[in-house]
C-alpha positions as CSV (number, residue, x, y, z in Angstrom):
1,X,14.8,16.7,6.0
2,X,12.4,17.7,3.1
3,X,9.2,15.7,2.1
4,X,9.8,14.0,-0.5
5,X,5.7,12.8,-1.1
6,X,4.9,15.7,-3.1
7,X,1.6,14.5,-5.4
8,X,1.8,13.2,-8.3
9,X,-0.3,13.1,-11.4
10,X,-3.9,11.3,-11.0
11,X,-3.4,8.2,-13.5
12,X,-5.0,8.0,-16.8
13,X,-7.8,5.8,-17.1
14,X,-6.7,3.1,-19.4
15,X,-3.6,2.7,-17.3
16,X,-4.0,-0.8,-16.0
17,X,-3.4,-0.3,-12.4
18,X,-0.4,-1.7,-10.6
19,X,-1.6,-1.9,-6.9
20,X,-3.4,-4.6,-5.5
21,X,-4.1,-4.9,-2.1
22,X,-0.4,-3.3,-0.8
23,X,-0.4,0.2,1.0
24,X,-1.1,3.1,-1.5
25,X,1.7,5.9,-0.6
26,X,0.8,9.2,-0.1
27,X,1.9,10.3,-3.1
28,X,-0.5,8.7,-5.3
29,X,-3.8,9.1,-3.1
30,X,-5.1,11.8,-5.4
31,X,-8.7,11.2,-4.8
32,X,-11.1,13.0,-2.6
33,X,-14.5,12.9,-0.6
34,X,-16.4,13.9,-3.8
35,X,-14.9,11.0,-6.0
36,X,-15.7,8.6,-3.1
37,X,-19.8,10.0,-3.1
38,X,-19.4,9.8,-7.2
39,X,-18.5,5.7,-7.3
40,X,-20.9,4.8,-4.6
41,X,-23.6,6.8,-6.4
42,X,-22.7,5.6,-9.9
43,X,-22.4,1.7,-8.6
44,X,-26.1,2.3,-7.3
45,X,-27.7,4.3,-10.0
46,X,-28.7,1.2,-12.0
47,X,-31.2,-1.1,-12.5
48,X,-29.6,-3.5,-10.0
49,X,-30.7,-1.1,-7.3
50,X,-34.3,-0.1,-9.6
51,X,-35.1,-3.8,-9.3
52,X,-34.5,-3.8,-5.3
53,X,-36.7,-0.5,-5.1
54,X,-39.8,-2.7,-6.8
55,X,-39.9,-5.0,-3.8
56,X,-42.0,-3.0,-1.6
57,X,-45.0,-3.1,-4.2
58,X,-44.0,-6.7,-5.1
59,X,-44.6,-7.8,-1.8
60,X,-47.9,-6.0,-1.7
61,X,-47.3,-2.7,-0.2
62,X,-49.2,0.2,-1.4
63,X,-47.6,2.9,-2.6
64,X,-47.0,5.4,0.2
65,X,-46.2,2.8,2.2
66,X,-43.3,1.6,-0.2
67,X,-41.8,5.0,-0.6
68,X,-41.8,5.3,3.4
69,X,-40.0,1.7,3.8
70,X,-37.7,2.6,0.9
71,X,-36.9,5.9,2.6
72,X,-36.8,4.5,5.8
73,X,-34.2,2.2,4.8
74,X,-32.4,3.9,2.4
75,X,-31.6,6.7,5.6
76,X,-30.8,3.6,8.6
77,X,-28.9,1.9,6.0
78,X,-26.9,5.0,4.9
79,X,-26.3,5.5,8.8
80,X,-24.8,1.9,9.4
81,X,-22.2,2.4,6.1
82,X,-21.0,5.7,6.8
83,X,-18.1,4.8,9.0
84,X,-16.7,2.2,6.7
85,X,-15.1,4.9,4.6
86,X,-12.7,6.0,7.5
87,X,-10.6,3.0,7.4
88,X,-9.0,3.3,3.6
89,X,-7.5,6.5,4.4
90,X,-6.4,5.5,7.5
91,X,-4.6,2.3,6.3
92,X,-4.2,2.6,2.9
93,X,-6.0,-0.6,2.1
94,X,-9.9,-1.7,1.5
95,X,-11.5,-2.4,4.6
96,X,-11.1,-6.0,4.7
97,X,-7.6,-6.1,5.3
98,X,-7.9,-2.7,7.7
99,X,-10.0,-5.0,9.7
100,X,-6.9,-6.6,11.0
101,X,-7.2,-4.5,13.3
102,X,-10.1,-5.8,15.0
103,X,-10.2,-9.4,13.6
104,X,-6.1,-10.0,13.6
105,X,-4.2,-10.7,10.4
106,X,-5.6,-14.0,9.8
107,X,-9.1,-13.5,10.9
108,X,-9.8,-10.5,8.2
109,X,-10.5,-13.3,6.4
110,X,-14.3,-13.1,7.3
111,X,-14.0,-9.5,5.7
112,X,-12.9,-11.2,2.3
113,X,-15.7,-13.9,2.7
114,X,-18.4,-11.5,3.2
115,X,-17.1,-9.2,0.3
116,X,-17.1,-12.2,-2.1
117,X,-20.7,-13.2,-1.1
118,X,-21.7,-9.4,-2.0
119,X,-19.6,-9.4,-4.8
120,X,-21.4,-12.2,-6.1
121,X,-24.6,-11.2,-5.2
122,X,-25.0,-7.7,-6.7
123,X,-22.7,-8.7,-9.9
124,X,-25.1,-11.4,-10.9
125,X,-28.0,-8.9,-9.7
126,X,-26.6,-6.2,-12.0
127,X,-26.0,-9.0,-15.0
128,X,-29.5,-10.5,-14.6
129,X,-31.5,-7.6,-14.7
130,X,-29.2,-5.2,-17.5
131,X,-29.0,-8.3,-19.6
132,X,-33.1,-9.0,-19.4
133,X,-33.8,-5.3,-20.3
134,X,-31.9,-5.4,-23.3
135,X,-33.2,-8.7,-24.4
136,X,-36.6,-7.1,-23.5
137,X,-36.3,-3.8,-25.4
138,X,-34.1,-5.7,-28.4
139,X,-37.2,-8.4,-28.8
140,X,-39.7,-5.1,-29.1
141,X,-37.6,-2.9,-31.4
142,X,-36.3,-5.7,-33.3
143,X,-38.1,-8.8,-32.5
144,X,-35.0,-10.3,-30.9
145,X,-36.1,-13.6,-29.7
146,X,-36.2,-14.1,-25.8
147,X,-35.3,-17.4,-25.0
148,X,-32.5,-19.2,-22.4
149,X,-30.0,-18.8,-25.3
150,X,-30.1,-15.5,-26.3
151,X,-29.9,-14.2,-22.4
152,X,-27.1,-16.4,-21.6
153,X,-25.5,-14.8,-24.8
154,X,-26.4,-10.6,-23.5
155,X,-25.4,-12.0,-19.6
156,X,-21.7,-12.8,-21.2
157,X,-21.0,-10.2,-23.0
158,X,-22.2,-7.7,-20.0
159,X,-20.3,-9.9,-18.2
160,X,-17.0,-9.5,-20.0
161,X,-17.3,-6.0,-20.4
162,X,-17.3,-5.5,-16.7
163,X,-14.4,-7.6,-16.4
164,X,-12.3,-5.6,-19.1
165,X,-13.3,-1.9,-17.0
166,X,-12.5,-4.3,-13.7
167,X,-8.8,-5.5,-15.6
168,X,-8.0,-1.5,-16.4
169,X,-8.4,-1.0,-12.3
170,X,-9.6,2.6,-10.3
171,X,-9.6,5.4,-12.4
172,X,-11.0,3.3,-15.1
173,X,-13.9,2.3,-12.8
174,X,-14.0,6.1,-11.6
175,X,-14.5,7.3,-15.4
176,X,-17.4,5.2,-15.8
177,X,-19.4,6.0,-12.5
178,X,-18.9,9.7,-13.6
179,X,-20.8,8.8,-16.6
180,X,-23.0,6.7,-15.1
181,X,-24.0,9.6,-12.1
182,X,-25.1,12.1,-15.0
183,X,-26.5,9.7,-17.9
184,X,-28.3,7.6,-15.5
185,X,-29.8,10.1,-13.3
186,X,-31.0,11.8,-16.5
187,X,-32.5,9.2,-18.3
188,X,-34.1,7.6,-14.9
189,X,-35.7,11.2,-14.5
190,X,-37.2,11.0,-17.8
191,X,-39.2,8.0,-16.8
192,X,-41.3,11.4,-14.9
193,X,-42.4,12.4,-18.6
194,X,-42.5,8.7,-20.2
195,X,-44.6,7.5,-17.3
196,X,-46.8,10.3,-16.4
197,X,-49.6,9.3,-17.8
198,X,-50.4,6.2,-16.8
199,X,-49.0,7.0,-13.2
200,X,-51.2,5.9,-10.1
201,X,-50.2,8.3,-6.7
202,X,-53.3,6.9,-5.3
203,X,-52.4,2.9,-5.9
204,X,-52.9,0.0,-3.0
205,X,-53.8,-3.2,-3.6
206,X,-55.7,-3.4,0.0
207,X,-54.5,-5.9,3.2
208,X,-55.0,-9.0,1.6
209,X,-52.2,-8.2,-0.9
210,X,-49.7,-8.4,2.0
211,X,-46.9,-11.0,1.2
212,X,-46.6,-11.9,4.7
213,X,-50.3,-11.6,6.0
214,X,-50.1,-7.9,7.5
215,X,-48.9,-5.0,7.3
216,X,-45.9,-4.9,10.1
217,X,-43.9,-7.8,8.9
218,X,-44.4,-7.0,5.1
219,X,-43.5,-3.3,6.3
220,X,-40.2,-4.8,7.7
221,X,-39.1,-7.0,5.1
222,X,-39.6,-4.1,2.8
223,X,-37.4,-1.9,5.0
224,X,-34.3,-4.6,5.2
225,X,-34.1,-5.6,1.7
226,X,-33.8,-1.7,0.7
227,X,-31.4,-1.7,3.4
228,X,-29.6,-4.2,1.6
229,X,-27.9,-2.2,-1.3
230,X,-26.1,0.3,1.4
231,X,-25.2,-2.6,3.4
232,X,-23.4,-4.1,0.8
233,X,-21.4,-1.1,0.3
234,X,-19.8,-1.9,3.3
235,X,-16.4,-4.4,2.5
236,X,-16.1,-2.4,-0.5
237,X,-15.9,1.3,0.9
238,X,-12.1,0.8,1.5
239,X,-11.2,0.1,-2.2
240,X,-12.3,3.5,-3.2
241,X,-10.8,5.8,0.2
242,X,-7.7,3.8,0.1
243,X,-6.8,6.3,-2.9
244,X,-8.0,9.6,-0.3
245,X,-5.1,11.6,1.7
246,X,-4.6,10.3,5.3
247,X,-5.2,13.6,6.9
248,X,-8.7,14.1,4.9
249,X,-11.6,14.9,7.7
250,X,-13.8,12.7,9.4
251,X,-16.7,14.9,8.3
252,X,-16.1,14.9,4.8
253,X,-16.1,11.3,4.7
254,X,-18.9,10.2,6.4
255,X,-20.9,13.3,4.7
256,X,-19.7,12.0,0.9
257,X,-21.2,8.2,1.8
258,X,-24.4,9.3,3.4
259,X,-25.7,12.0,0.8
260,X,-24.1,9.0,-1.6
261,X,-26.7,6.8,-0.3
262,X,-29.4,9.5,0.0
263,X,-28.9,10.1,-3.9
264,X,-30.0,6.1,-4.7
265,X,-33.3,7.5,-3.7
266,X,-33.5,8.5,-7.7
267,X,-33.1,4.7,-9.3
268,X,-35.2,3.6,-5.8
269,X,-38.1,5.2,-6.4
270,X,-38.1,5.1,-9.9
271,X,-38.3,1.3,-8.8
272,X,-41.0,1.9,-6.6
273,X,-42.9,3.8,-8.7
274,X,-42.8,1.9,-12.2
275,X,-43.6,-1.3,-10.2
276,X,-47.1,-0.2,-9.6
277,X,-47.4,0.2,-13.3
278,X,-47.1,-3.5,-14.2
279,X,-47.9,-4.9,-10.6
280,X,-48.8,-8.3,-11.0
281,X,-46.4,-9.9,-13.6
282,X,-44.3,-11.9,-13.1
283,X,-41.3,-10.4,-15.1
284,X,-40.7,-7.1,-14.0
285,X,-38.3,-5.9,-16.5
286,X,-39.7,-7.6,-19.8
287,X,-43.3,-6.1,-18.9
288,X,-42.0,-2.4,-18.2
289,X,-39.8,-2.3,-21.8
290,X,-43.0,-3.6,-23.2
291,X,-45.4,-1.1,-21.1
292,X,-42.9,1.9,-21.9
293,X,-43.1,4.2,-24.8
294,X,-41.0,3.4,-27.8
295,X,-38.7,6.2,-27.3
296,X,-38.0,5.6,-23.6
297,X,-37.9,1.5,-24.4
298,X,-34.8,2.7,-26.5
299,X,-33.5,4.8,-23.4
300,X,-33.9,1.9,-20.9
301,X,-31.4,-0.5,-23.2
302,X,-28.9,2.3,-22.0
303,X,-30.0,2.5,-18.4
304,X,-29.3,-1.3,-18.8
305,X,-25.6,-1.3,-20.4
306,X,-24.6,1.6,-18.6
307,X,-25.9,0.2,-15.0
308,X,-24.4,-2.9,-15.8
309,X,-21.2,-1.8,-16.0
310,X,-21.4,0.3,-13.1
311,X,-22.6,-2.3,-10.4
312,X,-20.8,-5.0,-12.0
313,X,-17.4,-3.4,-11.6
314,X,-17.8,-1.8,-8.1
315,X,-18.6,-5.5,-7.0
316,X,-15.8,-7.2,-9.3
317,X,-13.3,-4.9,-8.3
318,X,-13.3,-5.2,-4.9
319,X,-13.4,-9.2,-4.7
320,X,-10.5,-9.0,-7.0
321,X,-8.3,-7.6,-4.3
322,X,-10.1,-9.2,-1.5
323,X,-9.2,-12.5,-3.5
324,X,-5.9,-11.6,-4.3
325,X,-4.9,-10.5,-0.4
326,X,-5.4,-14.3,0.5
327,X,-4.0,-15.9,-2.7
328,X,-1.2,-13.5,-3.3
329,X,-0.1,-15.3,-6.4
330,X,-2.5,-14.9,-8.1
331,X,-2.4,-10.7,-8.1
332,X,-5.3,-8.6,-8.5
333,X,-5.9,-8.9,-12.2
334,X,-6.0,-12.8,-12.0
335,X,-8.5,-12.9,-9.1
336,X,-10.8,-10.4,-10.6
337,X,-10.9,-13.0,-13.8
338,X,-11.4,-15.7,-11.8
339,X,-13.8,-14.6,-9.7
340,X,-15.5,-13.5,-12.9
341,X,-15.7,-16.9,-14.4
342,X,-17.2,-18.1,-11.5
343,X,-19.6,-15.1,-11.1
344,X,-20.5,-15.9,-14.5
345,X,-21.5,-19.6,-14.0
346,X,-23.6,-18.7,-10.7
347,X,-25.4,-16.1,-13.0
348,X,-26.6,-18.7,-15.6
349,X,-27.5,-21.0,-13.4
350,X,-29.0,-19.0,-10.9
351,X,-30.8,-17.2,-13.2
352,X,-32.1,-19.9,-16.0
353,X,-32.5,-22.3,-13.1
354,X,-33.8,-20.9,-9.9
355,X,-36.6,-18.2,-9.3
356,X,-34.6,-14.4,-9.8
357,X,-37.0,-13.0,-6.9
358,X,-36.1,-15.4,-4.3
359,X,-32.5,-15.7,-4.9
360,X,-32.2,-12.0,-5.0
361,X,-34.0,-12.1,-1.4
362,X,-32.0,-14.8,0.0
363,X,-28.7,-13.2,-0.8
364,X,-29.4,-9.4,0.4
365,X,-30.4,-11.5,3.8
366,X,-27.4,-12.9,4.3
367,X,-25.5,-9.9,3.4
368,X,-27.9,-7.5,5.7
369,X,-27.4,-9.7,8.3
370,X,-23.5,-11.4,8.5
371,X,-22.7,-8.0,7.1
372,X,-23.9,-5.4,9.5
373,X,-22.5,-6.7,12.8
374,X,-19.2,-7.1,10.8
375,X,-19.6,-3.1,10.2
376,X,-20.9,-2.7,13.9
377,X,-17.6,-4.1,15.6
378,X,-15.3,-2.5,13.2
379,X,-16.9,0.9,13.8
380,X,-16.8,0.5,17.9
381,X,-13.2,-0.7,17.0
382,X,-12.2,2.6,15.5
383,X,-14.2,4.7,18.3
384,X,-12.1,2.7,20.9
385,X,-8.7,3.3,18.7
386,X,-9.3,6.6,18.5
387,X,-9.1,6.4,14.7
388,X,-5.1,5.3,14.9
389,X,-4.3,2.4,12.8
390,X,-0.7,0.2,11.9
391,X,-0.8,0.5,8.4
392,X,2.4,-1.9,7.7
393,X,1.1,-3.9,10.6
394,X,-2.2,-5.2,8.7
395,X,-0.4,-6.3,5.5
396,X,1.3,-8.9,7.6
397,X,-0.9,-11.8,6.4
398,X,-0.6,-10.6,2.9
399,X,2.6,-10.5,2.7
400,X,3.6,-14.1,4.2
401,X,4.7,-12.9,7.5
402,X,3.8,-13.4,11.6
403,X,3.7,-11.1,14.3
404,X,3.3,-7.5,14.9
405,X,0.7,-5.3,16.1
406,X,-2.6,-6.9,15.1
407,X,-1.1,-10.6,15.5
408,X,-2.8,-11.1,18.9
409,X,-3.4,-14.5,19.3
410,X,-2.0,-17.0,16.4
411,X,-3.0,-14.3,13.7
412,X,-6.7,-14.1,15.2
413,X,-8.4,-11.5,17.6
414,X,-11.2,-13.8,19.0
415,X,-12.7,-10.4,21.0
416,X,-14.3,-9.3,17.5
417,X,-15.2,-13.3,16.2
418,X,-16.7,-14.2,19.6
419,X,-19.1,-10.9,19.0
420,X,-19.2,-11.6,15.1
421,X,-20.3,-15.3,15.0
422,X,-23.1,-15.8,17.1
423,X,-24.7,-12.4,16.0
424,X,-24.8,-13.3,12.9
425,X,-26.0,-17.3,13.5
426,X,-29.0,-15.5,16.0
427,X,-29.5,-12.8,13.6
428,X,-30.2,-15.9,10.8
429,X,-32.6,-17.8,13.4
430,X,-34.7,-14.7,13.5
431,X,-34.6,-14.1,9.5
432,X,-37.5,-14.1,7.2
433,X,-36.6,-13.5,3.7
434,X,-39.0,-16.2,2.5
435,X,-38.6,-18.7,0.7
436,X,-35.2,-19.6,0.6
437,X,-34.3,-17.9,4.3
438,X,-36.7,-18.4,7.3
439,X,-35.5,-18.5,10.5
440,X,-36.9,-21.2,13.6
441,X,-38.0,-17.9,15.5
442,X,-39.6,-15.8,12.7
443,X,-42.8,-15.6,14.3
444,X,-41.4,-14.6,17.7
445,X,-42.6,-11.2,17.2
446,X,-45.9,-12.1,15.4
447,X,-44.0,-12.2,12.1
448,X,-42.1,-9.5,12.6
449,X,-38.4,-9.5,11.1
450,X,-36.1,-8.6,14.3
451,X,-33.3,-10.4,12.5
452,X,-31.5,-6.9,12.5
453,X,-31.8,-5.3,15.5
454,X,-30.9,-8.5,17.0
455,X,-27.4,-8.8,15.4
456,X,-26.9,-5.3,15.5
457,X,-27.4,-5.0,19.6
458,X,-25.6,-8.8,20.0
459,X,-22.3,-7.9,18.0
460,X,-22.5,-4.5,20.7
461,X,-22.6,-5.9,23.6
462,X,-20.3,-8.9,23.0
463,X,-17.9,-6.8,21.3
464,X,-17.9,-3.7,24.2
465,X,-18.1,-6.5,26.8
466,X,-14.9,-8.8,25.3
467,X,-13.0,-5.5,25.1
468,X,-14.1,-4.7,29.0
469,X,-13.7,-8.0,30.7
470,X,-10.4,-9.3,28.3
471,X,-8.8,-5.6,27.4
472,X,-6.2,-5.5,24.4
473,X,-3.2,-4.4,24.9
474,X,-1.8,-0.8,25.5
475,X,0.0,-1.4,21.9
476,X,-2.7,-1.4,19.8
477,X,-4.3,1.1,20.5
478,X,-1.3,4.4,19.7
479,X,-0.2,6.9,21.7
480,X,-3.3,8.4,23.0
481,X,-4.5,5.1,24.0
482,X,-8.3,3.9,24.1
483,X,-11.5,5.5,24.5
484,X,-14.1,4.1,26.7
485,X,-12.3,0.7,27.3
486,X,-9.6,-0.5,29.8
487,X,-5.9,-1.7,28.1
488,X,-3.6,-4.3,29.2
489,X,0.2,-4.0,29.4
490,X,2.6,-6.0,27.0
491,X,5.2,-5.8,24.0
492,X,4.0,-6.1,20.0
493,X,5.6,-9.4,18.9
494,X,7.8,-8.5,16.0
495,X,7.8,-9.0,12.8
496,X,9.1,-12.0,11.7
497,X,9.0,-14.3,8.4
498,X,7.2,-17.7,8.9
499,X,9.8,-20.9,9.3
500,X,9.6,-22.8,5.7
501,X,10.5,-25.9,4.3
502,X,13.7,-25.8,2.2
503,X,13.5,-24.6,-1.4
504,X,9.6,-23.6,-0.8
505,X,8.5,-20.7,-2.2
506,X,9.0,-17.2,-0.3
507,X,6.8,-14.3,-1.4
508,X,8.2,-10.9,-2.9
């Protein structure tokens, strides 16, 4: 019989798309490796990811110090994300739901929780800071007043204009990271000329400077907050490679997300770097508009818009589906709004309300850490499946049904929770992202943050060890069976609709 798949036409991108979180077909997975470098790039080249590159010097680092802990983690972190873009073209779906595999149909649930938190996280992140630069550079180029009312005013209407790129769906989102990798890189790289005179190479504040007393723990913190923005890359990946041929290589993939992540080096050391020109106030954004010359004041208010946009949407979108996998009803364009609205409150309080710097290091703490051994078991999952995934078996949950290949126990594979849960609760003891996030055994290691390493090792062992001591059986695994782990006989349940009261609703 002839294949009927034959590709067709890439979408435009103010078609509002039609898929939520259902299996793309073949036939309209007309992305590739290069688009899936291009939005991770463009979602990081803002000022969301400038204002996590000034934390090194904020926290008293000198300067070659914080470009070696921004490199540092920028690389590690890059290392730990990579895999997550094999799972999209694999299943067809964003990696939350793909992690049926491992979790079973009703525990990928933890993969939407930890998407929402990032989502959260980095969309207020990228709304907070966008919306202070403009307010900064409007009150010096037109004496806009800066006051609680007029940021709450710039924060909604960034806010809605992520949600209308979010609404239109993919290619939409693609078109603006394209701009955003070019205008942004650009106009960051003119910061080089605008700043070059009143640029320190030789600047250190000494020892005493050091937020948490010496150099190794400040070193450390440093390292895992950069570590942070690629990180939280990793729920999301999915939503972008679901749209990449099947039979793309393994290579290609993990190639486009690394050199992605090596490319935020441009807004992170830009970050760095203009830090150490207003080092010591308290309002990083307002004081470099004001320090900046006039013509590259003007320039930041479109770093600002543009970045906004960017990070905002790669965040919002992907919740949106998340949100919509576990309330089907609602659909993906509902979700997104909701989740918007809510966003939206959490950015005016949290930002009018609470103090930006330690909120901003609370949240990329949690996500480093619940995040990253989340990553870890789904990554040993696909070396032990050999790369083969059900892809009709992990919408089960989504679309209202039981059974199948990833059902396992009642929906839930407790081999990847009983790794999961207590790597992340250890890895949490052992944080210190001060103030709002310190751990009973931060000073295990004389200060040291191990918080990482901890959960990363942890959600190993447990993980390899479940799979040894309770295998999984032969079915899951496809017809060249596992790699490195045992199997256990049995039958896939089938796939079965759920017994429902009469006249209750039944899902398309």
């Amino acid at each position: 019989m002839a294949h009927t798949d034959a590709p067709t036409r890439r979408p435009r991108a103010l078609e509002v798309e039609q898929h939520g979180i259902d299996t793309i077909p073949d036939a309209e997975r007309t992305s590739r490796p290069r688009d899936l470098l291009r939005i991770q790039f463009g979602g990081a080249n803002t000022f969301a990811t400038i204002i996590l590159g000034t934390f090194p010097i904020l926290l008293g680092l000198s300067l070659v110090e914080a470009v070696a802990a921004t490199v540092l983690g920028v690389v590690l972190g890059g290392l730990v994300l990579s895999p997550m873009g094999l799972f999209g073209p694999k299943t067809g779906t964003n990696n939350a739901v793909s992690s049926s595999a491992h979790f079973g149909v009703r525990g990928r649930i933890l993969g939407s929780f930890l998407s929402l938190l990032t989502a959260i996280a980095f969309y207020s992140i990228s709304v907070w800071v966008s919306g202070d630069a403009l307010v900064a550079a409007g009150n010096r180029l037109f004496g806009l007043p800066d006051g609680d009312l007029t940021r709450a005013l710039v924060y909604a209407v960034l806010g809605a204009l992520v949600i209308v790129v979010v609404v239109y769906g993919y290619q939409f989102m693609l078109l603006v990271n394209k701009v955003v990798v070019v205008g942004n890189t650009v106009l960051i790289l003119l910061g080089l000329v605008a700043y070059a005179g009143a640029f320190d190479a030789s600047y250190d504040p000494g020892p005493d400077a050091y937020a948490l007393g010496s150099f190794a723990p400040t070193f450390v913190l440093s390292v895992l907050i950069v570590m942070g923005n690629p990180v939280s890359f990793g729920a999301f990946l999915g939503d972008w490679s679901r749209y990449i041929p099947a039979d793309t290589s393994r290579r290609s993939l993990l190639s486009a997300t690394l050199l992605a992540q090596l490319a935020t080096l441009v807004p992170f050391l830009f970050g760095v770097g203009t830090a150490t020109l207003v080092a010591g106030e308290v309002d990083y954004v307002f004081a470099l508009v004001q320090a900046s010359p006039l013509w590259y004041a003007l320039l930041l208010m479109v770093v600002a818009v543009l970045g906004g946009l960017s990070t905002g949407v790669t965040s919002l979108y992907g919740t949106g589906l998340d949100f919509s996998s576990v309330l089907p009803r609602l659909g993906r364009v509902r979700a997104s709004l909701v989740i918007g609205a809510l966003s939206f409150v959490f950015i005016v309080v949290g930002r009018l309300a609470f103090d930006l710097v330690g909120s901003v290091n609370a949240f990329i703490g949690a996500i480093v850490i619940c995040t990253t051994p989340w990553m870890v078991i789904m990554t040993l999952g696909y070396i032990t499946r050999r790369g083969f995934y059900d892809p009709a078996a992990v919408q089960v949950f989504n679309q209202g049904r039981e059974g199948g290949v990833y059902w396992f126990s009642g929906g839930v594979n407790w081999r990847g929770m009983v790794a999961w849960i207590p790597s992340a609760v250890l890895g949490l003891l052992f944080a210190n992202y001060p103030p709002l996030i310190v751990g009973p055994f931060t000073n295990a290691f004389g200060g040291v943050d191990v918080s990482l390493p901890v959960a990363l090792l942890l959600a190993a062992v447990l993980y390899l060890g479940s799979l040894y001591l309770f295998p999984e059986p032969r079915y899951v695994f496809g017809p060249q069976g596992p790699r490195w782990v045992p199997s256990a006989p049995g039958e896939a349940p089938p796939i079965t609709e759920p017994v429902r009261r009469a006249g209750a609703d039944v899902p398309a």
